[in-house]
C-alpha positions as CSV (number, residue, x, y, z in Angstrom):
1,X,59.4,-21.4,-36.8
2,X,60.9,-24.4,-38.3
3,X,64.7,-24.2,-39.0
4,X,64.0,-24.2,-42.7
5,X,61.8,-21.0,-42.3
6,X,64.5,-19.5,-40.0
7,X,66.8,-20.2,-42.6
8,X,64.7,-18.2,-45.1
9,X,63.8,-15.4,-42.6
10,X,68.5,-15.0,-42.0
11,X,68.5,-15.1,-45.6
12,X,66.1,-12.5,-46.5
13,X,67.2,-10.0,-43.6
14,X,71.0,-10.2,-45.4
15,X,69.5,-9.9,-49.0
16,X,67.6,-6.9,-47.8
17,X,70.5,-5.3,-45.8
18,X,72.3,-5.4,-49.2
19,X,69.2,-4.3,-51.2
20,X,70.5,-0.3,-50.8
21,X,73.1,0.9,-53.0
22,X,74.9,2.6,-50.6
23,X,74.9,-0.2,-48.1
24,X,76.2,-2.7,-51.3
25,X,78.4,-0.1,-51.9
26,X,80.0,0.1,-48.2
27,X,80.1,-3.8,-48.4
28,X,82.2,-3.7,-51.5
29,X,84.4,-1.2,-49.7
30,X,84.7,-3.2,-46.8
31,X,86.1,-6.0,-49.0
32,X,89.9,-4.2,-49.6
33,X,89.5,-4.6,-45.5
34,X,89.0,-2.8,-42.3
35,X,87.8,0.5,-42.7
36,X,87.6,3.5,-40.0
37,X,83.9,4.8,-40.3
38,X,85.5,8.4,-40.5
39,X,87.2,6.7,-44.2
40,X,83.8,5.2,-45.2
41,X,81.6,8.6,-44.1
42,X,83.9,10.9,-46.5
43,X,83.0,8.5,-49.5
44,X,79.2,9.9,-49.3
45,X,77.5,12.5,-48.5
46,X,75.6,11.8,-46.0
47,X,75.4,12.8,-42.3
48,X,76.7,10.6,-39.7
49,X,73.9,9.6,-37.9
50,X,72.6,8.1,-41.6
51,X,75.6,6.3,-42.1
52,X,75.3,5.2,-38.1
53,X,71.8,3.9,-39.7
54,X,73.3,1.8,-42.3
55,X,76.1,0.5,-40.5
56,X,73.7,-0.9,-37.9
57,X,71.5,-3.1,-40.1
58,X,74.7,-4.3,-41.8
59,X,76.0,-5.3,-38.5
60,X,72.5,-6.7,-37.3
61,X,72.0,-8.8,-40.8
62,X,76.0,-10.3,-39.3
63,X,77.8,-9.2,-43.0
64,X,79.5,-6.7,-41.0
65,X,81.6,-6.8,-37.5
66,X,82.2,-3.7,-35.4
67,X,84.7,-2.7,-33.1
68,X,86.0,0.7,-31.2
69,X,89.2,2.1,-30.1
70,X,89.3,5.2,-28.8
71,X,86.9,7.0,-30.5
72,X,86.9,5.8,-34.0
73,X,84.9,3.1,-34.9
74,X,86.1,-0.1,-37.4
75,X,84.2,-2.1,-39.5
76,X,85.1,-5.0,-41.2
77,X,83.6,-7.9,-43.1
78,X,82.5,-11.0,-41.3
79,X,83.9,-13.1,-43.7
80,X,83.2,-16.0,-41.6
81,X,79.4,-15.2,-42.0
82,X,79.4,-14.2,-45.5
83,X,81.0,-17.9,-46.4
84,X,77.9,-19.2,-44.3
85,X,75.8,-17.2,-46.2
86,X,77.0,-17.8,-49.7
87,X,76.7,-21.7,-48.8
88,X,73.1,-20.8,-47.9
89,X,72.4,-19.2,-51.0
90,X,73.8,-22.2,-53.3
91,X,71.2,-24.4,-51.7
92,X,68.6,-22.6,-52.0
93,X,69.7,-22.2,-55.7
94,X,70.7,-25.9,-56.1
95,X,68.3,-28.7,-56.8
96,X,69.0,-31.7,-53.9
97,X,67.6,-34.7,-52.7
98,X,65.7,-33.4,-49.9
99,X,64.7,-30.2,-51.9
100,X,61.8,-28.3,-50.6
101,X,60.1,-28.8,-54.6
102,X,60.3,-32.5,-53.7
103,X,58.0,-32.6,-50.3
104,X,54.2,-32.8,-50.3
105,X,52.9,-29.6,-50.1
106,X,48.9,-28.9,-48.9
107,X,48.4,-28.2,-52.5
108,X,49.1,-31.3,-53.9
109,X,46.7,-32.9,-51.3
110,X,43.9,-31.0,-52.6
């Protein structure tokens, strides 16, 4: 995979972590700071293994970080990441030099 298409693959694995409205939702919670998951489980109703479930692919697409003391759990935004990741997101939305629209595709060879 060429870094370009593992640039696309990162990309899409975040904008699909952040596809479900409850997960989006979680994320915007996340952004007044760190939250104990028992805090974020009593804003839905939902069973804790489902909100185990969404925690885990926001932690795997790297929006969120996890840590445990005790036994509560605390998630918090990775806001180092999510700066990456909005920098990602202008280029792909930006025009450039070296802009994929630019290169020769197999198309234009045909």
């Amino acid at each position: 995979m060429s870094k370009l298409e593992q640039v696309y693959y990162d990309t899409a694995k975040v904008l699909k972590a952040l596809s479900d409205s409850k997960r989006l939702r979680i994320v915007d919670m996340l952004s007044c700071g760190e939250m104990c998951a028992c805090k974020i489980l009593e804003a839905f109703h939902i069973t804790q293994p489902t909100l185990s479930h969404d925690m885990r692919i926001l932690v795997e697409s790297k929006i969120v970080k996890v840590y445990r003391s005790g036994k509560n759990t605390y998630y918090s935004l990775n806001a180092e990441y999510l700066q990456s990741f909005h920098q990602t997101l202008h280029n792909i939305f930006t025009e450039k030099s070296n802009c994929i629209c630019h290169q020769e595709t197999n198309n234009d060879k045909e």
